[in-house]
C-alpha positions as CSV (number, residue, x, y, z in Angstrom):
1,X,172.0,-90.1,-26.5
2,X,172.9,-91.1,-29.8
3,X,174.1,-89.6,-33.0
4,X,171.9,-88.0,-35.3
5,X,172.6,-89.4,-38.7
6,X,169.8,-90.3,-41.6
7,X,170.5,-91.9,-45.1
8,X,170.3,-88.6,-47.1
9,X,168.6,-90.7,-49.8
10,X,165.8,-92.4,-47.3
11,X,165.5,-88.4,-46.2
12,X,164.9,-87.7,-50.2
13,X,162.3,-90.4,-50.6
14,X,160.3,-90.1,-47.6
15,X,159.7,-86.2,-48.9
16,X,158.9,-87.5,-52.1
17,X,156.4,-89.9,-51.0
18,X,155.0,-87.1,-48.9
19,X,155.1,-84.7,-51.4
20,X,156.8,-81.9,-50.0
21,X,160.2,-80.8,-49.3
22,X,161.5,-79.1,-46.2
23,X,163.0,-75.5,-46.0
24,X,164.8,-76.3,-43.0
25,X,165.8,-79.5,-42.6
26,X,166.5,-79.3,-38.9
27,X,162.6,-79.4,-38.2
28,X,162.3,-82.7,-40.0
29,X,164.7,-84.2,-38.0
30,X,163.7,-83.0,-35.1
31,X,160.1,-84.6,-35.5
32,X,162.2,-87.8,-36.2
33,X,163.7,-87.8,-33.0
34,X,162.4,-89.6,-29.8
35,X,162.7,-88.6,-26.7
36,X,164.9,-91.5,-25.7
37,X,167.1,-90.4,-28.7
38,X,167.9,-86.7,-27.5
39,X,167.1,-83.6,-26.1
40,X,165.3,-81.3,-29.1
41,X,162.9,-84.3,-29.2
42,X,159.5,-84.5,-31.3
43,X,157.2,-84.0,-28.4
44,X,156.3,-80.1,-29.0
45,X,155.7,-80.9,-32.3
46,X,153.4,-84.0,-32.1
47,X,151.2,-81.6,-29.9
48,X,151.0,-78.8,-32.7
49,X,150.5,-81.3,-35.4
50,X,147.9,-83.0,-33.7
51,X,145.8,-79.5,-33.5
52,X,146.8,-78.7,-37.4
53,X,145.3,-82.8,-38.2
54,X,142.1,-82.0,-36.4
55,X,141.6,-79.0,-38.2
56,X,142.3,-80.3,-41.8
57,X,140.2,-82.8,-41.4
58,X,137.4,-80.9,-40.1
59,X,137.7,-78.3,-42.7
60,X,137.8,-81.3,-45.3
61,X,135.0,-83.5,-43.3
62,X,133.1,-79.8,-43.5
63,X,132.7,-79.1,-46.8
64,X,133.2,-82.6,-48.0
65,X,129.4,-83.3,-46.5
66,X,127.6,-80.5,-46.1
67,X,124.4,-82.1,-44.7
68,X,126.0,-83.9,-41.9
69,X,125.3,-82.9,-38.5
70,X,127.4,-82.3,-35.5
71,X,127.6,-85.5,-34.3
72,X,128.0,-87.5,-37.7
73,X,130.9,-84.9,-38.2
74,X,132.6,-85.5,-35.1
75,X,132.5,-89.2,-35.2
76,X,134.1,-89.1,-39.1
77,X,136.5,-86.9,-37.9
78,X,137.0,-89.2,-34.4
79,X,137.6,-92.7,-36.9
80,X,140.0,-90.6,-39.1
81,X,142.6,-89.1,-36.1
82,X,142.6,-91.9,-33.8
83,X,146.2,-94.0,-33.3
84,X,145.6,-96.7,-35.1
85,X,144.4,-95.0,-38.3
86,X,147.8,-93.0,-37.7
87,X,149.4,-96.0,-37.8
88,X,148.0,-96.7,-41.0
89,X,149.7,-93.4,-42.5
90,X,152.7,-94.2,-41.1
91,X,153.2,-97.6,-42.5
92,X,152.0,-96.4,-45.6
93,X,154.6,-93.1,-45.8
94,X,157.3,-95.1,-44.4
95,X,158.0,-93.5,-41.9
96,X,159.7,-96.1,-39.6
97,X,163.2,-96.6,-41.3
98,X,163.3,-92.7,-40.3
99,X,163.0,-93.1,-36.5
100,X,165.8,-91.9,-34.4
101,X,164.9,-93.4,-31.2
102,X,167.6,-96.2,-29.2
103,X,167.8,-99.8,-30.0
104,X,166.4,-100.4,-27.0
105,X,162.8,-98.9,-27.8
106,X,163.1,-100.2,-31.4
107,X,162.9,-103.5,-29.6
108,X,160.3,-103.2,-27.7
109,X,158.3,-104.1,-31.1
110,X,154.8,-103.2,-29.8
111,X,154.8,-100.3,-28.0
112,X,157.1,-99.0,-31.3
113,X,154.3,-99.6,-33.3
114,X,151.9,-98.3,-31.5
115,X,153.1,-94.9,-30.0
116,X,156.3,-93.9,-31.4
117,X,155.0,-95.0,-34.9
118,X,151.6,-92.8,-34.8
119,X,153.2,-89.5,-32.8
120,X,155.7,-89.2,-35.5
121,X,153.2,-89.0,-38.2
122,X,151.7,-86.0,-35.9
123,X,155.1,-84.5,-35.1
124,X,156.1,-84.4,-39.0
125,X,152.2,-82.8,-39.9
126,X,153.6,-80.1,-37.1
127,X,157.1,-79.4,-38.9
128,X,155.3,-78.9,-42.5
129,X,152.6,-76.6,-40.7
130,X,155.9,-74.5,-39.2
131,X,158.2,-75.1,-42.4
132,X,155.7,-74.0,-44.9
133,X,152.0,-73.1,-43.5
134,X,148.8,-74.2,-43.1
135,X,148.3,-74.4,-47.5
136,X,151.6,-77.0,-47.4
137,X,150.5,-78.9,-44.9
138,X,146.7,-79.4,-45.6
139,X,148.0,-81.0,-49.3
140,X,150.6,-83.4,-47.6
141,X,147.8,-84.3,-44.8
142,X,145.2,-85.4,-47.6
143,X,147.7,-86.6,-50.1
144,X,148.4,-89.2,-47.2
145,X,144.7,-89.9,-46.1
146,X,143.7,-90.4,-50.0
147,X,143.6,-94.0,-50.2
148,X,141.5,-94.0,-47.1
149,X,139.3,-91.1,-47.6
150,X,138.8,-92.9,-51.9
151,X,137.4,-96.3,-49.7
152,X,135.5,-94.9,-46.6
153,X,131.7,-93.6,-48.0
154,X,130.0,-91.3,-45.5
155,X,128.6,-94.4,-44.3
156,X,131.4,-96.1,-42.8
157,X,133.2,-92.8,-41.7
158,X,129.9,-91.6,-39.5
159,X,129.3,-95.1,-38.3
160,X,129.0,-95.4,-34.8
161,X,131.5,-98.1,-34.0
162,X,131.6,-100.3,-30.8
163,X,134.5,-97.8,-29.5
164,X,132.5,-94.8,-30.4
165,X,129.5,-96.5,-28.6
166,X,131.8,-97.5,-25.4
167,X,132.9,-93.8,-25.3
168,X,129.9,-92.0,-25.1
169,X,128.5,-94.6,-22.8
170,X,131.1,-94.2,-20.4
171,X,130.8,-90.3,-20.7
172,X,127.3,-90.4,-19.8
173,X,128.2,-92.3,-16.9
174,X,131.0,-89.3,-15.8
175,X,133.5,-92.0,-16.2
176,X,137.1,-91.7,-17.5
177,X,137.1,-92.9,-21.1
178,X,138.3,-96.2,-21.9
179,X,141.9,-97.0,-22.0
180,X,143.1,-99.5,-25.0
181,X,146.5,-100.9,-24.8
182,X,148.8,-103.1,-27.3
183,X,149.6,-106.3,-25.4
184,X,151.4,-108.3,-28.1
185,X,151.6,-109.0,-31.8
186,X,152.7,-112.6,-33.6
187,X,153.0,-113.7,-36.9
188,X,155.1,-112.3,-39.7
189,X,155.2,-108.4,-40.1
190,X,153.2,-109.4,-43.4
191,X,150.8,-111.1,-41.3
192,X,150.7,-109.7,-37.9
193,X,147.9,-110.3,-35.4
194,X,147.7,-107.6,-32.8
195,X,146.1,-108.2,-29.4
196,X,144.9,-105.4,-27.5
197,X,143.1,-104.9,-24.1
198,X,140.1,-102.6,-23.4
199,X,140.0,-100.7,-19.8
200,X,136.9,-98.8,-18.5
201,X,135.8,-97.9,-14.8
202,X,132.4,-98.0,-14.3
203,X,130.1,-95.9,-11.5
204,X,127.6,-98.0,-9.6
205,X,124.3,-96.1,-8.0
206,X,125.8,-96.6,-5.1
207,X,129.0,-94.4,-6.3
208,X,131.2,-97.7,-6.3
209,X,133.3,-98.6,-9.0
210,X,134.1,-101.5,-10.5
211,X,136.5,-102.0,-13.3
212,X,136.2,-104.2,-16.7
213,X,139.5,-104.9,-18.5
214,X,138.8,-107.4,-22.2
215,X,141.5,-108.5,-24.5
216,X,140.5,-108.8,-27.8
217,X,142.3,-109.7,-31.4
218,X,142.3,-108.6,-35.2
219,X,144.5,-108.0,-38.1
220,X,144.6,-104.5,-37.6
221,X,144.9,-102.5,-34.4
222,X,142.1,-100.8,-35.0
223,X,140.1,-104.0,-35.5
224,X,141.6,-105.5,-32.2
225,X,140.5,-102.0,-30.5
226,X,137.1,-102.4,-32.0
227,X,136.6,-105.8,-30.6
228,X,137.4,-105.4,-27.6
229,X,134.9,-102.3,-27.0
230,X,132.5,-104.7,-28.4
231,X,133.1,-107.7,-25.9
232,X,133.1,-104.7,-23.1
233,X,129.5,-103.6,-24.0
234,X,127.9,-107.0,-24.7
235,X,129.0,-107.3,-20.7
236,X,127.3,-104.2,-19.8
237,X,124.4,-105.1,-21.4
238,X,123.9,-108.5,-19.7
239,X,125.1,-106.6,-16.5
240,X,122.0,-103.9,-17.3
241,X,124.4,-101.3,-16.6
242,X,123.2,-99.0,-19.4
243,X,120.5,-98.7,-22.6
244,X,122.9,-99.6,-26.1
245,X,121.2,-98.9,-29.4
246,X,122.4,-99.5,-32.0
């Protein structure tokens, strides 16, 4: 267990760059904390925060397009929430140098990326939502997402992507959803290339299953994620394992 210590100035930027500033400061460092790092981890509030970023962004996606239907909503909502858009927040917030987690998982450089990395954004969006309510932490949550919500168009955010497709596929087929996992990244942090696998178990007529694993790359996680669905459903099209529109 180590000792919890944060640069008092890095504490004072990351609130600025946020845009808000805790009340009680032990909240904010306990949804810095890992689990690895101590006891009064950021677990409980990852959880909360995750609820409190669903809602904000279905109250925004809500009255942001009011002629979208159910479906269009929930796939905007699916391509803002998702882990490797989280990731996106927290490189851009800065949220790293903050970690308190041991050297050990800061070496393991992909699966810090990847997890710890994207729960923390969560866990902090819980500690605002506790520290100063749901007003406080729907500005901070959008202030954060502006530079994605100023590119997307309602085009891109209701596109159905190739994981989007992949999901609902494998839901109609009363499968488990597919499973995406980090495998490596090389290059230079500037220039990182991430490579990511793409799991799904798939129910036969006959009630046999087979399973499909892909590995796929991109610049991006999300990119990597996306490519891989995509290489998973050209094979379950040439297998004639399902009907794929798109």
């Amino acid at each position: 267990m180590g000792s919890l210590t944060i640069n008092l100035q890095t504490i004072r930027k990351f609130q600025k760059t946020i845009g808000y500033q805790f009340t009680k400061h032990e909240l904010l460092l306990e949804a810095l904390t890992h689990k690895s790092f101590g006891q009064n981890h950021y677990e409980r509030l990852e959880f909360l925060g995750d609820s409190v970023l669903n809602t904000v962004i279905s109250n925004y996606l809500f009255s942001e397009f009011p002629k979208a239907s159910e479906g269009e909503l929930s796939r905007m909502r699916a391509n803002l929430v998702d882990k490797s858009t989280l990731l996106e927040i927290g490189t851009e917030i800065e949220i790293a140098p903050l970690l308190l987690m041991t050297e050990g998982k800061k070496s393991n450089k992909e699966k810090f990326k990847m997890s710890a990395l994207s729960d923390a954004v969560e866990s902090v969006f819980g500690a605002i939502f506790i520290d100063g309510g749901l007003e406080a932490v729907t500005a901070v949550i959008l202030r954060a997402y502006k530079p994605l919500l100023d590119f997307k168009t309602f085009e891109t955010l209701s596109l159905a992507t190739a994981k989007t497709l992949l999901q609902e596929i494998v839901q109609k087929n009363k499968s488990a959803l597919p499973v995406y996992s980090l495998i490596k990244t090389t290059g230079p942090d500037h220039n990182l290339k991430f490579f990511v696998s793409c799991k799904i178990k798939w129910k036969l007529n006959n009630d046999r299953i087979f399973t499909l694993v892909e590995v796929a790359s991109g610049d991006s996680l999300k990119q990597a994620e996306q490519n891989a669905a995509e290489i998973i459903l050209h094979k379950l099209e040439k297998k004639n394992a399902c009907n794929i529109s798109k």
